[in-house]
N, C-alpha and C positions, 0 to 999 in steps of 0.2 A: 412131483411138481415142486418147484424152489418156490420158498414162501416169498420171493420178489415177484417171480410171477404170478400168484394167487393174488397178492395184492392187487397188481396191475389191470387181471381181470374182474375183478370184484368192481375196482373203480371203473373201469371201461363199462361193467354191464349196470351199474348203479345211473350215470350217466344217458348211458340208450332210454333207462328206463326212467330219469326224467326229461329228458326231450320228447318222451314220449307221451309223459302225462302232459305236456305244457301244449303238443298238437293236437291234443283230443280235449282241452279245455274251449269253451265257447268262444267265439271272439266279443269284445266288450262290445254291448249295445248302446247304440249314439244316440244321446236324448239332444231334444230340441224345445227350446224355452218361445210361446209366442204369446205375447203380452196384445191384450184386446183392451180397448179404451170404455167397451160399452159390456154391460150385464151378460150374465150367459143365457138370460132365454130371450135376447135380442134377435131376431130371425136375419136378420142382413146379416149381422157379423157370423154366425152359424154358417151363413152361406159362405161367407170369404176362408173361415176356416177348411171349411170343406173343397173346398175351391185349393188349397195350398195343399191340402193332402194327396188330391187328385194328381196331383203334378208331379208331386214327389213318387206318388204310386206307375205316374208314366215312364219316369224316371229310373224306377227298381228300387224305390225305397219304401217299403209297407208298413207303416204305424203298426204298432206292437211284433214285425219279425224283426226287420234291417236296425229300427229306431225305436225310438219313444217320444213323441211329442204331449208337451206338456203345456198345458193352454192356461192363464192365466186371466181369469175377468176383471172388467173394473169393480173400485169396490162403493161405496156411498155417494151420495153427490157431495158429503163436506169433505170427503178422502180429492174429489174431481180436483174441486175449489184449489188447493196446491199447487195444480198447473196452470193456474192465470195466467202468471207472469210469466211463464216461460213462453205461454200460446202466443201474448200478447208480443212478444219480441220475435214469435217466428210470423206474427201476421203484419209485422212492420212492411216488409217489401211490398206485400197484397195490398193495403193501406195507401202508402206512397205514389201505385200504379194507378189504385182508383184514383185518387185525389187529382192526377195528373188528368186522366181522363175526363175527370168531372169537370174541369177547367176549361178543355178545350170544346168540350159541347157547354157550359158555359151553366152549368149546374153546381149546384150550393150541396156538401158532404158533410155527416157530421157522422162521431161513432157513437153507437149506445152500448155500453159497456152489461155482458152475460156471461154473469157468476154463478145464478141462483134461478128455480123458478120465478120468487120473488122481483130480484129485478129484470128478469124479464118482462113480467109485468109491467111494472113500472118505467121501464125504458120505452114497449113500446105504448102505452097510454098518453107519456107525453111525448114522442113523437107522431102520434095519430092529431093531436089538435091542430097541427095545420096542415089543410088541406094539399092534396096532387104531392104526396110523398109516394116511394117506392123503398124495398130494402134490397141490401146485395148483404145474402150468408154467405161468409165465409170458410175457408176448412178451419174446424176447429171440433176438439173432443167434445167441448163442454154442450156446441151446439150439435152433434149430434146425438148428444146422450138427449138434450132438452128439442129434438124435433119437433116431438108430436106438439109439444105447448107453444112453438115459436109458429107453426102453421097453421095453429088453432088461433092464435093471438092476430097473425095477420089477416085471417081469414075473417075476426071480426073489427076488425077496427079496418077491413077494406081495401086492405096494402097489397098492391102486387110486388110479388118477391122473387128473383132468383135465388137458386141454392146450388150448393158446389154437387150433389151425389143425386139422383136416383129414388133413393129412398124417402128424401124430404118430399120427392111428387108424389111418391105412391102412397104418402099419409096424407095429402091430399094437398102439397102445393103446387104456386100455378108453374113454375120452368124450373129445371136443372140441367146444368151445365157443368160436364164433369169426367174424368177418366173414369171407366170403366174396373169397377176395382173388381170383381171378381179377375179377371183379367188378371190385372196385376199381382193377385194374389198364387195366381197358378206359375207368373213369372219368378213370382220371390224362388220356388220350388226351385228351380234353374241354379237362383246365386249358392241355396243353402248344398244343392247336388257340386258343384263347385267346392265349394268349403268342405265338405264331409271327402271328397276327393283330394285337399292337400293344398287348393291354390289359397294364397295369401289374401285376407277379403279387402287388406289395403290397397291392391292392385285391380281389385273388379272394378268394372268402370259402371259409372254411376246412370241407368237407362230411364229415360222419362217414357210416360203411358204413351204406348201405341195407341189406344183407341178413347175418343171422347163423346160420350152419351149429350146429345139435345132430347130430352125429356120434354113434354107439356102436357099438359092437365087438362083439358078441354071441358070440365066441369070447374073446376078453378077459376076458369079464364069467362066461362057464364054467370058463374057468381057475381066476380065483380064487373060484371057486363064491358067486357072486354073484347073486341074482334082482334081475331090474334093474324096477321097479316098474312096472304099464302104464300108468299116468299120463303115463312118463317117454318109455315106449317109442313111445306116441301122440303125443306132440310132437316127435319124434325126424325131423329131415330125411331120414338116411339111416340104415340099418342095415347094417354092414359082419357077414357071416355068417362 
């Protein structure tokens, strides 16, 4: 054999034998970053995680085969405090809409600003001294990290509340009005099977919640000796007794 051809084969079989190793190496495992606004023994948010997995899992993607999701908790309430001002500029529209509203049924708004346990307290103490007030929570991280003490707060100083989620009822406030996040969490599954697929996520179109929860309390709504009208009560998804 001429040493041109010896060479020739040598490289041809050197070659096979890495294409070789490179189809027998794994393919790289897709991690997934999901950033929670609330503690990790939070049980709602446990559910909405679980709820995202689920989807993914209907989907063909199994946490620890296909991926890796990687969950990330909130951390302190002075770490929370940082996102004020961001909250406060995404709750401008919300703001804007009530104020609007409040106008046209002919009703007087004012905000009370929640940072902290502390002023929550203090926001709602001095808005409890005059009498035939109501509050509207709205979305926001810092009030759902502080539920339990904003329903506990209204629940003594006698304020009927609405609240954006689910969750605020089942700690014991009187109505929530809100998309159905678990839901949406099993949606998200859909955009990230999308993106792990190649589509560009500048182009996915942006889908609002299919479904919206009417919660009510009906210990809530006895407490503060309240008849909750059956208009309300017949549209009502659940009734927490």
């Amino acid at each position: 054999m001429k040493r041109r051809e010896l060479i020739a084969l040598t490289a041809g079989a050197a070659a096979a034998w890495s294409l070789a190793a490179l189809a027998q190496q794994p393919t790289p495992q897709r991690r997934i970053g999901v950033l929670m606004n609330a503690s990790a023994d939070d049980l709602d948010s446990q559910a909405y995680v679980a709820a995202l997995r689920e989807g993914l899992e209907k989907l063909g993607w199994l946490d620890g085969r296909d991926l890796r999701i990687d969950v990330r908790w909130g951390g302190s309430s002075a770490e929370r405090t940082r996102y004020y001002a961001a909250e406060l500029a995404a709750l401008g529209p919300d703001w804007a809409v009530i104020q609007a509203a409040a106008t046209t049924l002919g009703l007087e708004v004012m905000a009370i600003n929640i940072r902290d346990a502390a002023e929550i307290d203090r926001g709602m103490a001095d808005f409890a001294r005059d009498e035939g007030g109501g509050l509207i929570i709205p979305v926001s991280a810092i009030a759902t990290h502080h539920r339990q003490r904003l329903v506990e707060q209204a629940a003594q100083y006698k304020l009927p509340a609405i609240y954006p989620y689910r969750s605020f009822v089942a700690a014991g406030g009187l109505i929530g009005y809100g998309p159905d996040l678990k839901t949406q969490y099993r949606q998200t599954a859909g955009y990230v099977h999308r993106i792990l697929k190649g589509e560009n996520p500048g182009n996915l179109p942006v889908q609002a919640p299919a479904k919206y929860d009417l919660v009510i309390n009906m210990k809530a709504a006895k407490a503060l000796k309240l008849s909750v009208p059956p208009a309300l009560l017949v549209r009502a998804d659940e009734l927490i007794e």
